[in-house]
N, C-alpha and C positions, 0 to 999 in steps of 0.2 A: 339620625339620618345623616347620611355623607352626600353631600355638593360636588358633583362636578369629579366623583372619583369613579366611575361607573369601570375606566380600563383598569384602571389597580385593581379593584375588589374582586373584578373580573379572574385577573391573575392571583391573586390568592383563591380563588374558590378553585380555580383549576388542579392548585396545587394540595390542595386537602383533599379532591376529587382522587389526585393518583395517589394521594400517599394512601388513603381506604381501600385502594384496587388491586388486593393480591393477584396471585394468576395461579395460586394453587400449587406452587412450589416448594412451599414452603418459607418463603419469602414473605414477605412483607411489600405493601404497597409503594411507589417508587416514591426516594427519598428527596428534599429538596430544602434550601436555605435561597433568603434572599436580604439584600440591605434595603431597608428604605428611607432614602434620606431627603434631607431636604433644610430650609432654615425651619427659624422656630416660628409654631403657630401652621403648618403646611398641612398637618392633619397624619401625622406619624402615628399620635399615639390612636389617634381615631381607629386606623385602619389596622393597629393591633388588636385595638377593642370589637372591630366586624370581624376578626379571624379568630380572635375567643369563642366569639357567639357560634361560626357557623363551627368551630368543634365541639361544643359543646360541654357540658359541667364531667368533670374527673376526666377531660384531655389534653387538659392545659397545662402546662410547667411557665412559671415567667417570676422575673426579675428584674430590677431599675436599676439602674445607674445612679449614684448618689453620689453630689459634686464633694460633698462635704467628706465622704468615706472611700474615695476611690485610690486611697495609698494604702486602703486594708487591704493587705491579700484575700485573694479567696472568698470575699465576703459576697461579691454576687453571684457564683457557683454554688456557695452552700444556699443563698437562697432560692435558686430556680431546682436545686435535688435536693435539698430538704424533704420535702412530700415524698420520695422514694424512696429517701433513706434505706429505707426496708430491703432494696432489694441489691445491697451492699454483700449481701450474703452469697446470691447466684453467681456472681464473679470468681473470676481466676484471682487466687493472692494475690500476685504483684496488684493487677489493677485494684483490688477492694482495699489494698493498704495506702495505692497511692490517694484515694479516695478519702478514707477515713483522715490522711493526716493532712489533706488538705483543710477539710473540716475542722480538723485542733484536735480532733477527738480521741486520736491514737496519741498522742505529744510527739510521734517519728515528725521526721524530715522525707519532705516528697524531694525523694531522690532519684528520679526519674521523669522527669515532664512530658516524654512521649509515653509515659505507660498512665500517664495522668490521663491525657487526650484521648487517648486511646479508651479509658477508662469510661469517661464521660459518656463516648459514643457506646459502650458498651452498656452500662444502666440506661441510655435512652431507649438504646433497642428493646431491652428488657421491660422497659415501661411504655413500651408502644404495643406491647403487645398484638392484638388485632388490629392494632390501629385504627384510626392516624393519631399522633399524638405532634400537640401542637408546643412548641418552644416559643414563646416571644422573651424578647431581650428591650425594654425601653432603653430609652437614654443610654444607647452603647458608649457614647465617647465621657461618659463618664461613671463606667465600671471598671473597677482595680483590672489592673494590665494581667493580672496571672490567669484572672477570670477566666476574661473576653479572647489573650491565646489560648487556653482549653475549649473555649465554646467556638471559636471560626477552626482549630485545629478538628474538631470532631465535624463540624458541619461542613468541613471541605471533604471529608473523606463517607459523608452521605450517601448511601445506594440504595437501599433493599430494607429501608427497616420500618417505612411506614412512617417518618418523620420527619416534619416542617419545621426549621428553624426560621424565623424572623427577625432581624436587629434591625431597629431602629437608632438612627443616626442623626444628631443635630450638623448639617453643616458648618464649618466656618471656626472650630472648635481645634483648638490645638490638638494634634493624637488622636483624630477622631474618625480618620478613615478606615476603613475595613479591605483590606483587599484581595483578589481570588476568589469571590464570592459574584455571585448574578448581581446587580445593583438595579435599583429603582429610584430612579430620582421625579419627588414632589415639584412640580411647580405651579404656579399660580393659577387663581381660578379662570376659567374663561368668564366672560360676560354674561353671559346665562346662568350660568351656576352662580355669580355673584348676584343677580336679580333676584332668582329660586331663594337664596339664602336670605337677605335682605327683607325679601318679603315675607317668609314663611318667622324669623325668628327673631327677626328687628324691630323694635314700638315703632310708632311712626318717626318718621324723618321726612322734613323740609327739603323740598327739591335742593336747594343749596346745600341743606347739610349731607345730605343721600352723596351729593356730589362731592364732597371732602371729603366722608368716609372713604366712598371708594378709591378716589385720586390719593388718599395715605395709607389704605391697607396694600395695596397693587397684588390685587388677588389672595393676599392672605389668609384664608379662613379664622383663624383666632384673631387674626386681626379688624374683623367686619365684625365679629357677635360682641368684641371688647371697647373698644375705640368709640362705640355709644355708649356704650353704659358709662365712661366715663365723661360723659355730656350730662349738661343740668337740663332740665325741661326745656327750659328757656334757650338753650343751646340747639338741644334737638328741632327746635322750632322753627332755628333759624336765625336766630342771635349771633352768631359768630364775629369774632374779629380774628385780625390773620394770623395770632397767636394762641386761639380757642386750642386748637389743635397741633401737636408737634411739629412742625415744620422744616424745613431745609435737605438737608440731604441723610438725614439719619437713617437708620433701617427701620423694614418692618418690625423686625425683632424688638428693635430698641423701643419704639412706638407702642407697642402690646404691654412692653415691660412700664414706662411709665403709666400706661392705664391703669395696668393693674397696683404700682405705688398711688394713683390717686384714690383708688379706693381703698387698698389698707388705712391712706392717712385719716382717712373718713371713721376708721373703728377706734373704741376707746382704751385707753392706755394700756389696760391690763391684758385685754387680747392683743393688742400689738407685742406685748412682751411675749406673751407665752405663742406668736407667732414666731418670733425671733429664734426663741427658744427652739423652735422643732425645724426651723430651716437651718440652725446652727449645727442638728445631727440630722435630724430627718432618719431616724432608724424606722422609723415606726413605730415604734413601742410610746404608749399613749403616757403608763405607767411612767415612764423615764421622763417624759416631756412634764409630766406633772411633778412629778418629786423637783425635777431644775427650777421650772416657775415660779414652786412655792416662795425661792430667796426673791422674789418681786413681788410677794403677798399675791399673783394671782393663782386661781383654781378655776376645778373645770366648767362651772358654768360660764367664766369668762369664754370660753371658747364656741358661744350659742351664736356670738352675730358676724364672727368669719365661719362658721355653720348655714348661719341665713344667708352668707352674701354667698353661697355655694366656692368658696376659696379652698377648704377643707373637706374634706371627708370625715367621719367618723366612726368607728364601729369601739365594741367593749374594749379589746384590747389595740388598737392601731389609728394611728394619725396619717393622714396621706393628701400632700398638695394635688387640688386638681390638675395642677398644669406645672411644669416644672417653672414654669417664668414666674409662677405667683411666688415660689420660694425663692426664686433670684432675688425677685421686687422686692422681696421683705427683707432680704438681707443687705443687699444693697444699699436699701432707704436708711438703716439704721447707721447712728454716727457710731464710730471708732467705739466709743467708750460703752457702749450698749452692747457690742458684737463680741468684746472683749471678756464682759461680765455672763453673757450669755454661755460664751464656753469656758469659764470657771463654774458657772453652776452646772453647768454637765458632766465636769470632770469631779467634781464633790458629789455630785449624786451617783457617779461610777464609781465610787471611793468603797472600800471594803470587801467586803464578801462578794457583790456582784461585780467588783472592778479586779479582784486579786486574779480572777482565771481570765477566760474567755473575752471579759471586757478589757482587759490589759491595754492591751494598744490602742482603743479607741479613747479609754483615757488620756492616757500619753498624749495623741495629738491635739485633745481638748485644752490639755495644759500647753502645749505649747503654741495651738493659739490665741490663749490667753496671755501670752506673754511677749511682751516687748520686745525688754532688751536681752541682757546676757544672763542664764542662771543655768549654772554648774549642774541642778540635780535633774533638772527637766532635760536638761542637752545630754546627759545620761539615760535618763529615761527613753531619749527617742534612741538615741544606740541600743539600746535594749528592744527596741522595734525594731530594726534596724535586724538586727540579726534574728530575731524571730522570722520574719519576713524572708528573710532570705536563706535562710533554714527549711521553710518552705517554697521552694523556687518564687518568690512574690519579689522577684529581685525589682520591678520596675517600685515597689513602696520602699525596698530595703533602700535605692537608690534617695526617694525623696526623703526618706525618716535621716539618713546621714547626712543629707545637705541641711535639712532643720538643725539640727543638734551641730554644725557646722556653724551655723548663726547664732545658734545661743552659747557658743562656748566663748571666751574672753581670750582663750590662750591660744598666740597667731600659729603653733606649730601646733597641735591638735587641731586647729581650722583646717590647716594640710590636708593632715591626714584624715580629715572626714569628709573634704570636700573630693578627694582622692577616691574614696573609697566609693562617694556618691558616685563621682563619675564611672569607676569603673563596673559599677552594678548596674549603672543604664547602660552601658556599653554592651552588658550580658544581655536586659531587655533591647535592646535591637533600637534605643534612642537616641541614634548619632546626632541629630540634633542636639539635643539635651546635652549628651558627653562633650562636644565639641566646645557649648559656652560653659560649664562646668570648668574645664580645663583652662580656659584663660584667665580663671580666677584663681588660680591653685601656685602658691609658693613653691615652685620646686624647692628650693634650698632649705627649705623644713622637711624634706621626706628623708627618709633612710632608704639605704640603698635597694632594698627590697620594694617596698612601693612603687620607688624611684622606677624603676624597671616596671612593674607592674604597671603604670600610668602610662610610660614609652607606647607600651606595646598595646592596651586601648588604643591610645592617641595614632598609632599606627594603623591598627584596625579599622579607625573612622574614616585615614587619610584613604587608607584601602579602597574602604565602599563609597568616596563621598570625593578623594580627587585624586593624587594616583600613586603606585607601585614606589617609582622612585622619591617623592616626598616621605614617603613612609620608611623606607629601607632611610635615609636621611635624619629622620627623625630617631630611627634605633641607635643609629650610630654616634648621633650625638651624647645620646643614654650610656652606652660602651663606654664610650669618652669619659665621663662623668664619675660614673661608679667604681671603673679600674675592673683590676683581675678581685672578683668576688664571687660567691655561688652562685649570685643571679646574673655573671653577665652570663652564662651560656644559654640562656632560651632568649635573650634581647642578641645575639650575635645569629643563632641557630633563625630567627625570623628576619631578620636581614639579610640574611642571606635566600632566603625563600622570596621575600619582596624586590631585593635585586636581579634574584632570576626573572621576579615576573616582570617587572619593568623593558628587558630587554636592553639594559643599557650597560653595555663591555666596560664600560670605565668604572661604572658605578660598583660592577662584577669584584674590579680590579681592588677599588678602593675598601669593597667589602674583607677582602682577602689577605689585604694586608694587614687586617687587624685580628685575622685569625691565630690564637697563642700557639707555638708550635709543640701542641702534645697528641697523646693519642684521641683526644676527645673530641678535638676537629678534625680527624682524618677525614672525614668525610666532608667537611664544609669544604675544606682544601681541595679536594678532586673536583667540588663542583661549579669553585670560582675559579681555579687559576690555571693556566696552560696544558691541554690535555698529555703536552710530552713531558711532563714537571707528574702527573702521575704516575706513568712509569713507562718506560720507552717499548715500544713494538718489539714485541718477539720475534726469534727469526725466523720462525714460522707460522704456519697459519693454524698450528691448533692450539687452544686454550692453556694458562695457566692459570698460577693463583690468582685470587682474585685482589684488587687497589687495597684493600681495606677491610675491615668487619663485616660481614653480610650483616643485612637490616636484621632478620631475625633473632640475630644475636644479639642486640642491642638489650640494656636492661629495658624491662616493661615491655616489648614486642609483643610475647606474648600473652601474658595474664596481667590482669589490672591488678592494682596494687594498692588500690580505695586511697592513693590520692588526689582524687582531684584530679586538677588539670596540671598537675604536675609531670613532666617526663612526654607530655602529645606533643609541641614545636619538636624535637627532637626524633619521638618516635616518626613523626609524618617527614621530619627531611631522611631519615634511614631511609623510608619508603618510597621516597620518590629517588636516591640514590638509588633503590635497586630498580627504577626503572629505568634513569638514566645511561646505567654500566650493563642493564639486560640482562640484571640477577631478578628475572621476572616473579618465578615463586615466591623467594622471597621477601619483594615487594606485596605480593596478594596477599600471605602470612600477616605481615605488618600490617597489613589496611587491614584484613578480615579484625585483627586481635582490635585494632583501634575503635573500629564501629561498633564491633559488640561493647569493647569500655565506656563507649561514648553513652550508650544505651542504660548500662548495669548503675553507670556511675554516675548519669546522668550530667557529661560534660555536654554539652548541647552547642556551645560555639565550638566545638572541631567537629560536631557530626556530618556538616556538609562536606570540611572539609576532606575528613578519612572518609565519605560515598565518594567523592570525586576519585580519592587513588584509589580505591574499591574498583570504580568501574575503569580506572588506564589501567590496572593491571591484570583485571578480568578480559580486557580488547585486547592486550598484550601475546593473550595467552589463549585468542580464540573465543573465548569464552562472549559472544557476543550475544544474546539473550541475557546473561545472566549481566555485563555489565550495563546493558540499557536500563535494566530494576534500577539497579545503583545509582546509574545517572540521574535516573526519573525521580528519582526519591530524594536526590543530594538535590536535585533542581529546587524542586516542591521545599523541601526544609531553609535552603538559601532565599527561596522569595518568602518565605515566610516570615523572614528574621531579615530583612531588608540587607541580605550579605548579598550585591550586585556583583560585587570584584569576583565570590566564589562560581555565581549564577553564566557569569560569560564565559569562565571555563566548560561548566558543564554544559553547556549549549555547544560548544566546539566539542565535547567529546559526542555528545549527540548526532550531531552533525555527523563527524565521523563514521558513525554507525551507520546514519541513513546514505553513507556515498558508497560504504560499502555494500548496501543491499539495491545500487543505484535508485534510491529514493531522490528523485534530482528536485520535486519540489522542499521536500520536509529538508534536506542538507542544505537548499540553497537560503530555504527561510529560516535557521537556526545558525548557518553560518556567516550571513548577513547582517542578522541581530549582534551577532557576538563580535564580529570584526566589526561593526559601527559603535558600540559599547568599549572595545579595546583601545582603539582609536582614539577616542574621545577621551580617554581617562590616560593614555598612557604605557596600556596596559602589554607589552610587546608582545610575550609568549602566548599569552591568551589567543595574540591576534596572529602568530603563526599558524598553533593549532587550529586556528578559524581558516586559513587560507589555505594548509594541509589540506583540508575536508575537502573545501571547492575544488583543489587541486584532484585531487586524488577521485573527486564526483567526474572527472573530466577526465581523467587517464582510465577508466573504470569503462566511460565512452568512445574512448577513442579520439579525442581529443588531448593528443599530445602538446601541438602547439599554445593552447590555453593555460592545460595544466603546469606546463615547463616553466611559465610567467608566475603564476601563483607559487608555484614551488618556490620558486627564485627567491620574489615576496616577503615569502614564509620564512625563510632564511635569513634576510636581511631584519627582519622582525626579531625574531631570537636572540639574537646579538653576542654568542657564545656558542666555539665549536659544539661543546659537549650538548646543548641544548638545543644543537638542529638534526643529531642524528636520530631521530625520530621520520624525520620528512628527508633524508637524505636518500635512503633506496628509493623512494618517490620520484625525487629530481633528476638521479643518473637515469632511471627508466622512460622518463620522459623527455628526456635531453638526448637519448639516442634513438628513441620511438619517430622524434621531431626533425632527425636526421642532424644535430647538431651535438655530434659528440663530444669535442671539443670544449663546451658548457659544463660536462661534465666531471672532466679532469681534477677540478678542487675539491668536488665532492666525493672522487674517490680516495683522494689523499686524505681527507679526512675522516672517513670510512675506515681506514685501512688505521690512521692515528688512534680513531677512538678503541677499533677492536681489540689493540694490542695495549689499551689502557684498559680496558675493560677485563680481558682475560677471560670472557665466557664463550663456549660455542656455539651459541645464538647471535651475540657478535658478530663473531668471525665465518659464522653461515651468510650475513648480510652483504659483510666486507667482500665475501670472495665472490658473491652473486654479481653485485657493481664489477670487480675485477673482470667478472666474464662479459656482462654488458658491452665491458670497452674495450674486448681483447677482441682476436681473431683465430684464425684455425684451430688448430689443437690445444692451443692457450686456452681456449676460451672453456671447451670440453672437459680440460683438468679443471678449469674455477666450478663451473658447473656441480659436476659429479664430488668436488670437495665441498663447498654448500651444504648437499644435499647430504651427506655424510656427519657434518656437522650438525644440522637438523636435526638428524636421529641422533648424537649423542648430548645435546644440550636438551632443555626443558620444552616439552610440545610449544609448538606455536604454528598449527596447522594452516592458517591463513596461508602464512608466510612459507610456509613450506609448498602451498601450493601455487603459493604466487611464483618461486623458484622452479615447480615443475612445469608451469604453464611457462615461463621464460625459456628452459633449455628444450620443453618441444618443440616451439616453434625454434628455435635454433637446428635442432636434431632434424626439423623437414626440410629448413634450409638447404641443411649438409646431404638432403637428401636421403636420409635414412630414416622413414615413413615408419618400421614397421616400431623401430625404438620409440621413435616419439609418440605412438598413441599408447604406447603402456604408459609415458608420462602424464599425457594430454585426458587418460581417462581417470587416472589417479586424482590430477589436479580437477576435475569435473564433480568428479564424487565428492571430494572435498568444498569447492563453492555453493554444489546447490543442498550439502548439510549444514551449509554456513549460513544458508540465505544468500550469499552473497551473488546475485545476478545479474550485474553487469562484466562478471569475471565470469560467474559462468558461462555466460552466451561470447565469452572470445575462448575461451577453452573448447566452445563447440561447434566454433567457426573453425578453429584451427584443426582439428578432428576432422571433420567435413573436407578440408581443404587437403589433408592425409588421408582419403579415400573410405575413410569410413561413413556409414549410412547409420543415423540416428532416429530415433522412432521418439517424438517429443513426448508420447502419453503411454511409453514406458520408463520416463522420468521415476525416480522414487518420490511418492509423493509425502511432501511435507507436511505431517498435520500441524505443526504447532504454527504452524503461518495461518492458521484458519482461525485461529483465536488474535483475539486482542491483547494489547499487553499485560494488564492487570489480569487475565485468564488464565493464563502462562505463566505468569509468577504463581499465582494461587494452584496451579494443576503440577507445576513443577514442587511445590514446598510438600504437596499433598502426596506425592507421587513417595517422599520421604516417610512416610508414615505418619507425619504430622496431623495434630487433630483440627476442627475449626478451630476452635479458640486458639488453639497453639498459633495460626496461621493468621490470625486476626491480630494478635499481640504484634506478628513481626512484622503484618503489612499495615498496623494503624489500621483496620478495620473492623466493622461487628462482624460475628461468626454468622450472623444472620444474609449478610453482605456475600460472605466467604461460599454459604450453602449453594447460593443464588448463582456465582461464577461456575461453581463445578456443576449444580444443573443446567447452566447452560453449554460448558464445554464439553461434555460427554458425547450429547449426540453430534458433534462436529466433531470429537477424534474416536466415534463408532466406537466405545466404550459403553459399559452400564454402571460400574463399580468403580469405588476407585482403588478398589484391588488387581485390576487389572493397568493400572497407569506406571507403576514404575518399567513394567516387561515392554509396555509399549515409550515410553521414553528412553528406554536403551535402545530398540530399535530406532527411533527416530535418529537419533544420533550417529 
């Protein structure tokens, strides 16, 4: 019986209620995940144990967290799908192989971690069948990292499958939050519930002592039924003095935890040993804890009176602490020399036949901590973990098995390079923390240049998400310095110069650029730090020529991976943002499309957010504005996932963007305010242009010139590099003449005019001569106009923009008085905003129409269906619309196909469809 939990149990019965409640779809009952956390003793694992019960026997999958095994990879995943195993078969390959080798059971390498997650969710769905099928996770904050990213990565992406996930979370626990998930936080009993409790399960207690317990447990539940029992009669009675019981300012937790060492102390030697023994692995396996014991001469009848004191569980084959704290207590309680022999006899009883496979690595860490000080074979040993682990994406144990085998080695330059190694494999797991004190332990002057660099650009990465742009660009530089002209400085140069753009700071630009080598390999760093007329002077005209340099595309590795690794991404990803700087837009999108799918095949997982970020600038580049919201939404989601902040406020500002273009003035104003407060605060300049772009442009979109013209400005000053404001510069001249202060203007068409004739494309030079006309007059302005527009059509679509130029020169053209030219423009640009979504552009398009005599009939509008869906609707009707199958469509959106069904039965009857044979002819309509 639960005390005092009556809302929580509440809220889980709810949620078993919906996950059992198909609707007949096909679907599954709605899906749900929640944390429950709290400190220790709060009744976590209680209220896993009422959510077993109300699903009842063959609904349950669950797994622990074990303090002692949580640098095993993969080890609490194969235990919660173990019992499923089976149904490894029903799966698409990729997902049943990433599966099986997370298991060990293939011997491959999980070479893809989102087809892992993905995976997960797909055998759950599969073992929910009718549902509901209930997940618990005890003791999350200490289940291996690879786990618990697969188990919150499938239970964020929960809908339709009839499944409950629940982690339980001890408070206060390094690495032990979960986040993106519903949370429930445990606290203390009320008063009543403390009474009910007391009374119903507590022998009698002395007013006085009634009163101590409860003034030490402060609502604790494990700590009311534990805290007497470790009272003598005589205590209970009333006996107290002011040290009976723990006192001062310690915790509950810690108060429960020595209860429970006073009753271990109470049992006799031999169960205390083979107590020791099973908190030292705590696998479970009874078997293992007996064969270790026996080097203490106990066996398993010793194990009858922490049996009697219900400390233990037992069954034939499994050992299991009642409470996680009793395993603390017991391990804790013992001296050094006890704990030490403990995991020597584990590691001799994994010896052989059951230690050569599968147990491999659990020995390993037995042995080494069993050991002190330095020894050569074991510090090998853990590097042999070390890359098993990491072999299978288990990078957060690869990282801890290299810093152990870092301690036990003698020799100060292999310390280096393992403490090196350690750091940069937490860096992969997303524990800047960790990486950061890592790093102030590490010898540079023992690494080789290769590491050397390697470490830099970690230790960059940390500075990235944790303080800012230009310490990081700072920090590579320094690495450049160091190692000379060698093959690794080009991706420690190639990210410096990416972190100097994002800093926003012209000097730092400057100082990047001068240490760029001058050959062909930099061409491109070079256009993007140093003087736009140093790339190559204005033509003397206004239409296009070569282009600065290489298109992106052509880069090696743009288009097909090349299985290595993260080899050749800093490089391909600055290609791809040169071609959006210089407005070689295609192949900018080329480069990102080829980089995400590598990121995917190859499973580089730290550039995936970043290649979704240019995914979705150069999908908005190029119109493509549904398709780059997916992008964004998806780069956002993998950034908060993996704790990449610096990526997450870019992509909030391209978001942004999006929503000022469909004048969504709440959702741009709340995503561009996050991100330019985030920018701000770190450093971060460009980000915080792009943030102030958005608002800008949420405001020219309104009508709102004078506001916008100020952000523009802003936006500008933020940037800190011509070439890295012609993004927001058609913005600024538009609003700077809109606001009646054209004059404002004047720098930014010079510069306009500088970058198109460095750029050479005529997308460029469509911008360029747009501004041109902005600031010209009579007939002047009509040639800029009409040449634009000309260039439009022969540079790469970018309808937006093309419409945003017809909607400028109609209202020009009715100025001049010539009504009937300007509504062929005015209805071009119409047609084009409202297939854009874009509705604060359309309603001046049709104000300006209006205002040229024409009569519009609002609900002959072409109507929009894909605006009737949600976004995850529209990604899924859009991929289906390809001929893609569920599973196919589940694979590329992290989803179960069961999820997938569910979306297209609901968006059929909103785009008056039955098939989805009939979806591609009506998304070419739409369009």
């Amino acid at each position: 019986m639960l005390y005092g939990r009556g809302t929580e149990q509440d809220r889980i019965r709810r949620m078993l209620v919906r996950a059992g409640a198909g609707d007949g779809d096909g679907a599954g009952g709605a899906s749900g995940a929640l944390v429950i956390h709290g400190e220790a003793g709060m009744g976590k694992t209680a209220l896993l144990e009422y959510a077993r019960g109300l699903a009842g026997p063959g609904r349950v999958l669950r797994t622990v967290g074990i303090e002692s095994e949580m640098e095993l990879a993969f080890g609490g995943l194969h235990q919660l799908l173990w019992p499923v195993a089976s149904l490894l078969e029903r799966l698409p390959r990729p997902q049943a192989a990433a599966l099986s080798a997370a298991f060990g059971v293939s011997g491959e390498a999980v070479r893809d971690r989102f087809a892992l997650g993905t995976a997960v969710l797909a055998i759950l769905s599969q073992a929910a069948g009718g549902g509901p099928l209930l997940c618990v996770v005890d003791d999350s904050q200490w289940l291996d990292r690879a786990s618990l990213d697969a188990l919150v990565f499938a239970a964020r992406r929960l809908h339709r499958e009839g499944v409950v996930m629940l982690f339980a979370v001890r408070d206060g626990v390094p690495g032990g939050h979960i986040g993106g998930l519903p949370q429930l936080l445990l606290r203390g009993l009320d008063s009543a519930a403390v009474d009910a409790l007391l009374t119903d399960r507590v022998v009698a207690l002395s007013p006085y002592a009634r009163e101590q317990i409860v003034e030490q447990a402060q609502g604790n539940p494990l700590a009311l039924l534990e805290l007497p029992a470790s009272l003598t009669a005589e205590q209970r009675g009333g006996q107290l003095n002011p040290v009976a019981l723990p006192a001062g300012l310690s915790s509950p937790s810690s108060r429960i935890q020595e209860a429970f060492q006073a009753q271990i102390r109470r049992l006799p030697d031999a169960t205390r040993a083979m107590l020791l023994v099973a908190a030292a692995d705590d696998s479970g396996d009874l078997d293992l804890v007996l064969r270790a014991s026996a080097r203490f001469g106990a066996a398993l009848e010793d194990l009858e009176p922490a049996e009697d004191a219900t400390l233990v569980l037992l069954s034939e084959h499994t050992l299991a602490f009642r409470h996680p704290l009793i395993r603390s207590a017991t391990y804790q309680d013992a001296a050094l020399a006890r704990r030490l022999a403990a995991h020597r006899a584990l590691a001799d009883a994994l010896t052989g036949d059951r230690g050569a496979g599968q147990h491999a690595d659990r020995r390993a860490w037995h042995l080494a901590a069993a050991t002190t000080g330095a020894d050569e074979a074991v510090a090998a040993e853990m590097v042999g973990v070390a890359e098993r682990a990491g072999g299978r994406q288990g990078t957060a144990s690869a990282s801890a098995a290299y810093e152990r085998a870092a301690q036990l080695t003698a020799d100060p330059a292999a310390r280096a390079q393992l403490l090196a190694a350690a750091a940069i494999t937490s860096a992969e797991a997303g524990q800047f923390h960790r990486t950061a004190a890592l790093t102030d332990h590490i010898n540079a002057l023992a690494l080789d240049p290769r590491m050397l660099a390697d470490l830099a650009r970690v230790r960059a990465i940390v500075e990235l998400d944790r303080g800012s742009p230009g310490r990081a660009a700072r920090i590579l530089l320094e690495c450049a310095d160091r190692i000379g002209q060698c093959a690794d400085l080009a991706p420690v140069l190639t990210e410096a110069v990416q972190s100097a753009q994002s800093s926003g700071d012209r000097r730092l630009l400057a100082d990047v650029a001068a240490r760029l080598p001058d050959s062909p390999q930099y061409a491109m760093a070079r256009a993007m730090t140093g003087p736009l007329d140093a790339v190559r002077e204005p033509a003397p005209g206004p239409g296009p020529g070569p282009g600065p340099g290489p298109r992106a595309a052509e880069l090696p590795h743009a288009g097909h991976g090349d299985g290595e690794g993260e080899d050749g991404f800093a490089e391909r990803i600055l290609a791809g943002v040169h071609g959006l700087l210089f407005a070689d837009h295609r192949a900018a999108l080329d480069t990102a499309a080829a980089c995400v799918r590598d990121c995917r095949t190859q499973d580089v997982v730290g550039w995936l957010h970043t290649s979704l970020h240019l995914l979705a600038e150069a999908r908005l580049s190029l119109g493509l504005h549904e398709e780059a919201r997916a992008a964004a939404e998806e780069g956002l989601a993998v950034a908060g996932q993996f704790g990449r902040r610096h990526r997450e406020t870019y992509l909030r500002a391209t978001l942004a963007t999006l929503a000022a273009l469909q004048g969504d003035h709440e959702r741009c104003t709340g995503l561009g305010e996050a991100a330019l407060e985030h920018a701000d605060a770190h450093g971060i300049g460009l980000a915080a242009a792009h943030a102030l772009r958005a608002l800008g442009l949420l405001d020219l979109g309104a009508g709102d010139a004078g506001s916008a013209l100020a952000r523009l400005e802003a936006a500008r000053d933020r940037a800190g590099h011509p070439v890295l404001t012609a993004f927001l510069l058609p913005d600024l001249v538009e609003a700077a003449v809109r606001a009646g202060q054209v004059e404002r203007a004047a720098h930014a068409v010079a510069v306009m005019t500088r970058w198109a004739g460095a750029a050479q494309q005529p997308a460029a030079w469509a911008l360029a001569r747009r501004c041109q006309a902005l600031t010209s007059s009579g007939a002047g302005a009509g040639e800029h106009f009409t040449a634009a527009l000309r260039l439009h059509e022969e540079g790469t679509a970018q309808p937006f923009e093309r419409a945003r130029t017809e909607l400028l020169y109609g209202e020009w053209l009715r100025r001049e008085r010539r009504r009937s030219d300007a509504r062929g423009r005015l209805r071009s640009a119409l047609e084009t905003f409202e297939g854009l979504g874009a509705r604060a552009w359309a309603s001046r398009a049709r104000t300006e129409l209006q205002a040229c005599g024409e009569t519009l009939d609002p609900a002959g509008r072409r109507d929009e269906l894909l605006d009737r869906l949600s976004p995850q609707e529209r990604e899924v009707v859009r991929l289906a619309a390809t001929g893609a199958t569920n599973r196919q469509i589940a694979a590329r959106l992290f989803l179960s196909p069961r999820t997938v069904g569910h979306h297209l039965y609901r968006a059929f009857p909103k785009l008056g469809v039955t098939t989805r044979n009939d979806l591609p002819l009506l998304l070419d309509r739409d369009r």
